[in-house]
N, C-alpha and C positions, 0 to 999 in steps of 0.2 A: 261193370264199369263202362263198356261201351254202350249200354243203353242208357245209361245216362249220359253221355256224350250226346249221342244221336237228338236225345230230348233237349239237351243243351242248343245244341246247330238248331236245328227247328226251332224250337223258341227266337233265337236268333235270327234267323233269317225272316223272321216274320215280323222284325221290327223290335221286339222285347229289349230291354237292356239287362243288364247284368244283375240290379237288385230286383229287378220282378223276376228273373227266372227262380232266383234262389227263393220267392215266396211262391211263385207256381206251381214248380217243383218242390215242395215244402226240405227244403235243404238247411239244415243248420248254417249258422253265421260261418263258420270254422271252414265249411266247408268255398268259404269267397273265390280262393286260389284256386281250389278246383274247377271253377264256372271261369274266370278267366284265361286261365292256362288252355281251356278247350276252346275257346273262342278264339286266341290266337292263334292255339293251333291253325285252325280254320280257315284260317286269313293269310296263314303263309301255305300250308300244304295241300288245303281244298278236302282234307280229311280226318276224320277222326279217329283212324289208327294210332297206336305206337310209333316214333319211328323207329327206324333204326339205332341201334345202339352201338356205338363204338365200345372195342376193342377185343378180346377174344371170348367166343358162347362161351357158357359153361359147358364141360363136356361130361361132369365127373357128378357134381351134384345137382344134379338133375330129381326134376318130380316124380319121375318115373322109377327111377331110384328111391328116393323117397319113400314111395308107397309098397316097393318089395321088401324096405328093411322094418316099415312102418306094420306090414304083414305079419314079419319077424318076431319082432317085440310083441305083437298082439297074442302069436300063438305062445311066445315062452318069454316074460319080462324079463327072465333070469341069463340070460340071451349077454354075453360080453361084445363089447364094441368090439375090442379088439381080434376077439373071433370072427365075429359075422364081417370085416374087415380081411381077415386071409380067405376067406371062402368066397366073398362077392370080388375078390382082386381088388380091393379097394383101399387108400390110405388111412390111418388114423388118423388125420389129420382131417380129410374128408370125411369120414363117419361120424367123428366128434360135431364136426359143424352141420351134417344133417340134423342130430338126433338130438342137440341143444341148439341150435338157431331156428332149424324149418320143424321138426317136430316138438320142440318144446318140450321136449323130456330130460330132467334129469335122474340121478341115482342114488336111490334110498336104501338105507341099511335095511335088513330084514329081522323082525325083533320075535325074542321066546316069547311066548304066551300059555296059558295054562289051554289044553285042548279041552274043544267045547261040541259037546254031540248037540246033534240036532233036537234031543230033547231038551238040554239046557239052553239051547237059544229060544228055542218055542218058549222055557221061562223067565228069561231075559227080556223075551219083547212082553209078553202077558203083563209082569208085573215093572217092568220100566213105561205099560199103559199105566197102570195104574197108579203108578208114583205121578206122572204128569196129571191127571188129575187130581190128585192128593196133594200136592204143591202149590197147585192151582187155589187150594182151597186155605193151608197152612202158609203162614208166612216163614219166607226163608231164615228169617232172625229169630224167630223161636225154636229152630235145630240142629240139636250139639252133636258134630260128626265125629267120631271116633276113632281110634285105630290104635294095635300095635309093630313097634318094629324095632331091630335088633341093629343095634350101632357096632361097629371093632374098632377098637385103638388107630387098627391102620389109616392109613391116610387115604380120603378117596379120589380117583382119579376119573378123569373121560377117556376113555382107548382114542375115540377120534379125534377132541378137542384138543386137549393136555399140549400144547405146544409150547419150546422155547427158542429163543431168539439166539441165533449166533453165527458166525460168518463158518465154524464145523463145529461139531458135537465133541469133538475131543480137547476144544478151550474151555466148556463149561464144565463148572464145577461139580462134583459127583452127585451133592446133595439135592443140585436141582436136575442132572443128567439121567436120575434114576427113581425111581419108585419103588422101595423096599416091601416084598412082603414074605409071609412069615404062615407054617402051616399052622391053623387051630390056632389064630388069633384072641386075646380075651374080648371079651364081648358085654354087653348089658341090653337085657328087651327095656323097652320105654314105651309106657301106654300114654295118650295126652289126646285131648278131642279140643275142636274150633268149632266158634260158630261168627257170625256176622258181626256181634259186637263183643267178643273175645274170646279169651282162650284159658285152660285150664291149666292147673300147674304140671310139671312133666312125672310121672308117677317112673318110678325105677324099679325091677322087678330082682331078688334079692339073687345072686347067684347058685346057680343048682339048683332054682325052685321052678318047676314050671307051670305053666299057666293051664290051670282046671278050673270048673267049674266054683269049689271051694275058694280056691287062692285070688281067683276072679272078682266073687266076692269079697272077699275080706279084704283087697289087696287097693279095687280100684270102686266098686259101685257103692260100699256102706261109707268107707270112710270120706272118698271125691265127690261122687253122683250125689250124695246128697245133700252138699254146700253149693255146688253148682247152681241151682235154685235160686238161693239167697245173694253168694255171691255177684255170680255173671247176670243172672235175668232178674236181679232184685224180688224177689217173693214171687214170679209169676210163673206161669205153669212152662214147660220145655219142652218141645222133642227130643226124644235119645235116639240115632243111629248109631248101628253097629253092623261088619260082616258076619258073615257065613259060620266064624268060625268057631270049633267043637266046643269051648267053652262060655261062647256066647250065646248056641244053639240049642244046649240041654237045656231041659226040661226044668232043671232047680234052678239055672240062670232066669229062663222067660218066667217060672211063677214066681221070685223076688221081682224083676222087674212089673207084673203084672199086679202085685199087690201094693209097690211102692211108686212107681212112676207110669202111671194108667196109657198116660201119651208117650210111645217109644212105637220106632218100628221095628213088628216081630218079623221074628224068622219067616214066614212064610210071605213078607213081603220085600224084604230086601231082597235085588234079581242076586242068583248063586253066581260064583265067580265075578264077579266084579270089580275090581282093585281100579277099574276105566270111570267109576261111579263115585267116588271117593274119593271128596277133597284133600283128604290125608293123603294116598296113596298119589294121586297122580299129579300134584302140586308141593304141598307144605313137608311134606317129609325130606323131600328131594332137597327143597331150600335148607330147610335144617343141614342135610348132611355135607352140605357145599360149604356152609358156613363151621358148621362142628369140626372138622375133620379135614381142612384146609390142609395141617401136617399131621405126623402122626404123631399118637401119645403115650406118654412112658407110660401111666395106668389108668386102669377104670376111674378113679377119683375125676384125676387131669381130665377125662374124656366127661363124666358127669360134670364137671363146672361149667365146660365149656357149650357143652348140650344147654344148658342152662340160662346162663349168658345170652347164647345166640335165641334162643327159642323166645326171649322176652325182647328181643329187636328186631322181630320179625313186624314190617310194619301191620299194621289194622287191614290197613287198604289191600294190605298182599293177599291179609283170608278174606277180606269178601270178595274181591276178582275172583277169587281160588271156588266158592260157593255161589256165588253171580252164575257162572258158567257152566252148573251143574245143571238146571233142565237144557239147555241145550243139547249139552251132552245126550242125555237121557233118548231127548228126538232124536239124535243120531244113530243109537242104536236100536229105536225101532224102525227106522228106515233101513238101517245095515241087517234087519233080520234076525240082530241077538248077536252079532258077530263084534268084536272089540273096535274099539275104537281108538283112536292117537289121543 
């Protein structure tokens, strides 16, 4: 800052006026006020320091402070203000406004994830390369992403969000005061895959059946995957994605797939643990269940309608933002090393 002061005065005093310094000095227009203000300076104090500032230094949030709690947070993020606050003598009130005004940090939840050795990141990055070039080559509207997931009657909540409005918690009324649940809820798995120009109907898995290899089959790829074709991409060829998992991955799933739908991506290219790769998983499922599951439901049917309902007013535009944003994703985690990503 004071070197360009200094360049200012100099230019100035050699005669320049105010629009050629700002193109001499190749200084943006924006920056007008700052080439005047220094020249006044100039004119009244003969320098281009600071002045003085009225009214009392800071004594409390200081730079220097700053940089020991900024120290802090660097060796442990997990580091509470209001600790490091008793041990530096410090207010909370002042560490608040160090650590979100001058360092610019605020605080983030910490979320489960499935643990990932360092073998499975080496193949996370390997084959999240190789998908960026394979996407590169396939267009994203010819692949149908897949997934399954498991709904409960209950009603679903956000722990942080979920707020209600009232002057105390004991004028509102129970049924918005509380959030009932209930152990071993009924439940229903739901398979259904998107792709760019739509979506497939939501397939229900029958209770007490579970999902193998067989049921997989007969349940969602002979009687679904193969109207998908005709329906959604009118007669023309598809990709099929799917994850990782044990019914997807044997041997009798990939050779029907391999003999019926030639373009799918196998098991060994889909990166392992992945749920961060998956516009199902880390977008569309989440809307569904915001919207399904708003309150809770007397039974499975109630819950099936409504899955139903909501999953055909999901707008278009929603799944391809949702699929739009999956190679970037992709770069992300070969940057992050295989490591997950938000």
């Amino acid at each position: 800052m004071e070197r360009e002061r200094s360049a200012i005065v100099e230019l100035f005093t050699k005669g320049h006026p105010s629009r050629e310094i700002l193109k001499i000095l190749k200084l943006p227009l924006n920056r007008r006020k700052f080439v005047y203000r220094t020249i006044r300076r100039y004119k009244v104090t003969g320098k281009v320091e600071d002045r003085a500032k009225s009214g009392r230094p800071c004594s409390v949030t200081t730079p220097s402070l700053g940089k020991v709690i900024a120290q802090r947070i660097r060796r442990n993020p997990r580091r509470s203000i209001r600790k490091m606050g008793l041990d530096l003598k410090v207010s909370r009130c002042a560490m608040t406004k160090i650590v979100k005004r001058d360092l610019e940090m605020s605080s983030f939840k910490r979320k489960k994830v499935h643990f990932l050795s360092q073998l499975v990141k080496e193949k996370r990055v390997a084959r999240c390369k190789g998908a960026l070039g394979w996407y590169a080559v396939e267009d994203l509207e010819k692949i149908l992403f897949s997934d399954e997931k498991i709904f409960t009657i209950q009603e679903a909540t956000n722990v942080q969000n979920d707020r209600i409005l009232a002057s105390s918690p004991s004028k509102v009324d129970e049924k918005f005061r509380y959030v009932s649940r209930i152990q071993n809820p009924k439940s229903v798995m739901v398979w259904a895959g998107v792709s760019k120009i739509g979506r497939t109907p939501l397939v229900f898995v029958p209770q007490g059946v579970k999902i193998n290899s067989i049921n997989y089959r007969e349940m969602v790829l002979e009687p679904v995957l193969k109207n998908i074709g005709r329906d959604m991409f009118g007669g023309t060829s598809f990709v099929f994605q799917q994850d990782g998992a044990p019914a997807h991955t044997s041997n009798v799933t990939q050779s029907w797939l391999h003999d019926n739908f030639p373009c799918f991506i196998t098991k060994e290219e889909w990166p392992p643990y992945s749920p961060d790769l998956n516009p199902m998983d880390y977008s569309v499922w989440s809307i569904l269940e915001t919207k399904a599951r708003v309150n809770s439901h007397t039974s499975i049917k109630s819950l099936k309608k409504k899955l139903c309902q909501e999953w055909n007013k999901i707008p278009l535009k929603t799944l391809r933002a949702a699929i739009e944003a999956l190679p970037d994703r992709i770069t992300r985690v070969v940057q992050n090393e295989g490591g997950y990503i938000e």
